[in-house]
N, C-alpha and C positions, 0 to 999 in steps of 0.2 A: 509926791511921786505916785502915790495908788489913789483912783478917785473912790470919792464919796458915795455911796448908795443914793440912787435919786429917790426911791420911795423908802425912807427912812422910818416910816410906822412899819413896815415890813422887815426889819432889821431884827439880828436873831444878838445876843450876847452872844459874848465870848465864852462864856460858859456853857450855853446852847451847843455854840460851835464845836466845842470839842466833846462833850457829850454825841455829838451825832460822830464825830471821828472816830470813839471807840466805840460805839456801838456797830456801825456799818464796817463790811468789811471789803467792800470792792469802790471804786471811783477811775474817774476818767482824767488820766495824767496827759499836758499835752505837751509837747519841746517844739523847736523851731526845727524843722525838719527839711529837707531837700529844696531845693533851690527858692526857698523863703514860703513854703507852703506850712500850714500848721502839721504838727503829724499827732493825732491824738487817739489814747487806745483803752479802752478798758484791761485795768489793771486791781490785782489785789495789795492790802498794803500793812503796817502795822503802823498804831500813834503813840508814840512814847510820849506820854502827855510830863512826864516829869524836867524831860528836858528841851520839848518841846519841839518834836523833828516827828518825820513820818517815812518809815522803812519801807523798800522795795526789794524785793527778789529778781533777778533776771536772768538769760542765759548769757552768754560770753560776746554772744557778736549779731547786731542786726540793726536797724536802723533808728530804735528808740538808743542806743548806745551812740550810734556814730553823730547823731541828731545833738546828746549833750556833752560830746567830745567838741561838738563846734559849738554850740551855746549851752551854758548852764543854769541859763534863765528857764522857768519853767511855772505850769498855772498845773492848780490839780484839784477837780470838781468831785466833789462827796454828795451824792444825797438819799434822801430816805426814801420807807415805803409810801412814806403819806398815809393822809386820809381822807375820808367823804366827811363832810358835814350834815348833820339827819337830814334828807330829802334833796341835797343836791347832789347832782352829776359829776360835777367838778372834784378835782384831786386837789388837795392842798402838802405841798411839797418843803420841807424845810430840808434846803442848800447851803452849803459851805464851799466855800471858794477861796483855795490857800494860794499864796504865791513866793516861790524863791528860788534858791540856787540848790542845783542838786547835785551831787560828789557822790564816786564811785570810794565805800567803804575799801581799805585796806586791813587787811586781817581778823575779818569779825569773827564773833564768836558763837559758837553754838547755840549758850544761853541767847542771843539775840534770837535766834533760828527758833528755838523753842518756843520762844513767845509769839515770834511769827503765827507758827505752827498751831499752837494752842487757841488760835483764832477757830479754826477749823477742826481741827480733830484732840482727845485728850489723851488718846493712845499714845504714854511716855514710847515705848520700844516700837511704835510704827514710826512715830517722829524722830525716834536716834536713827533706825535704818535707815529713812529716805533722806535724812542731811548725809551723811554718811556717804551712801550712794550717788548723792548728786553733786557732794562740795567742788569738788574740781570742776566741775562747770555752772557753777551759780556764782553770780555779781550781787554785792549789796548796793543799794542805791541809798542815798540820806538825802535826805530832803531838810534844807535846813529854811524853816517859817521865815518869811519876811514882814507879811500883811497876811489878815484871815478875814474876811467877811462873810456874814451869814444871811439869809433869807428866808422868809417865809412864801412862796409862791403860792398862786391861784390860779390854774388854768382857768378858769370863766374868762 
């Protein structure tokens, strides 16, 4: 059903893979969106690598929502800062490329919110005020893995 990598020396493990998932905290989520156009956005995310899914936050209502109210199929691109290699120009990029069915969370929980959260800031009482503040209009998104494949890119 998912194809194969064509340049398969450029193939990251799966360990690679999710190593770059927790490390990085932003990727590009994309759904089937309006009259069969892609709709894809930068988004931030959480990887619960134990059970193997990748959390979203979002607001209540807009077109990445109405987008997987009509499909739940979805692709979600992660990559690094890269690097130069001594004396070339070129950026070398290692890519992770998830794919599956994404489901709007019914009654999460805070603890999920916090680990969110602790992505970016460690302030426990800034992050109980703004879940707090914002619960009534924040959607969790779950991302449940189907396929994951990794890359090493070369722009040259």
């Amino acid at each position: 059903m998912f194809r194969d990598l064509t340049r398969k020396k450029q193939k990251l493990s799966t360990v690679e893979c999710k190593e770059i998932l927790k490390q990085e905290v932003r990727g590009v989520l994309a759904v089937n969106g309006d009259d069969g156009y892609p709709y894809a956005l930068p988004i931030n995310f959480y990887f619960d690598e134990r059970n193997n899914k990748i959390y979203f936050h979002s607001g209540k209502v807009g077109h990445k929502l109405d987008a997987i109210a009509n499909s739940d199929k979805v692709s979600f691109c992660v990559y690094d800062k890269g690097y130069h290699k001594d004396g070339h120009w070129s950026l070398n990029i290692r890519s992770v490329i998830v794919f599956g069915r994404i489901h709007v969370v019914q009654n999460w929980s805070d603890e999920l919110m916090v680990l969110f959260s602790k992505r970016f800031v460690e302030d426990m009482q800034y992050i109980e005020s703004e879940i707090e503040k914002y619960r009534s209009n924040t959607v969790i998104l779950r991302l449940d893995i189907e396929h994951m494949t990794g890359k090493l890119i070369n722009e040259a």
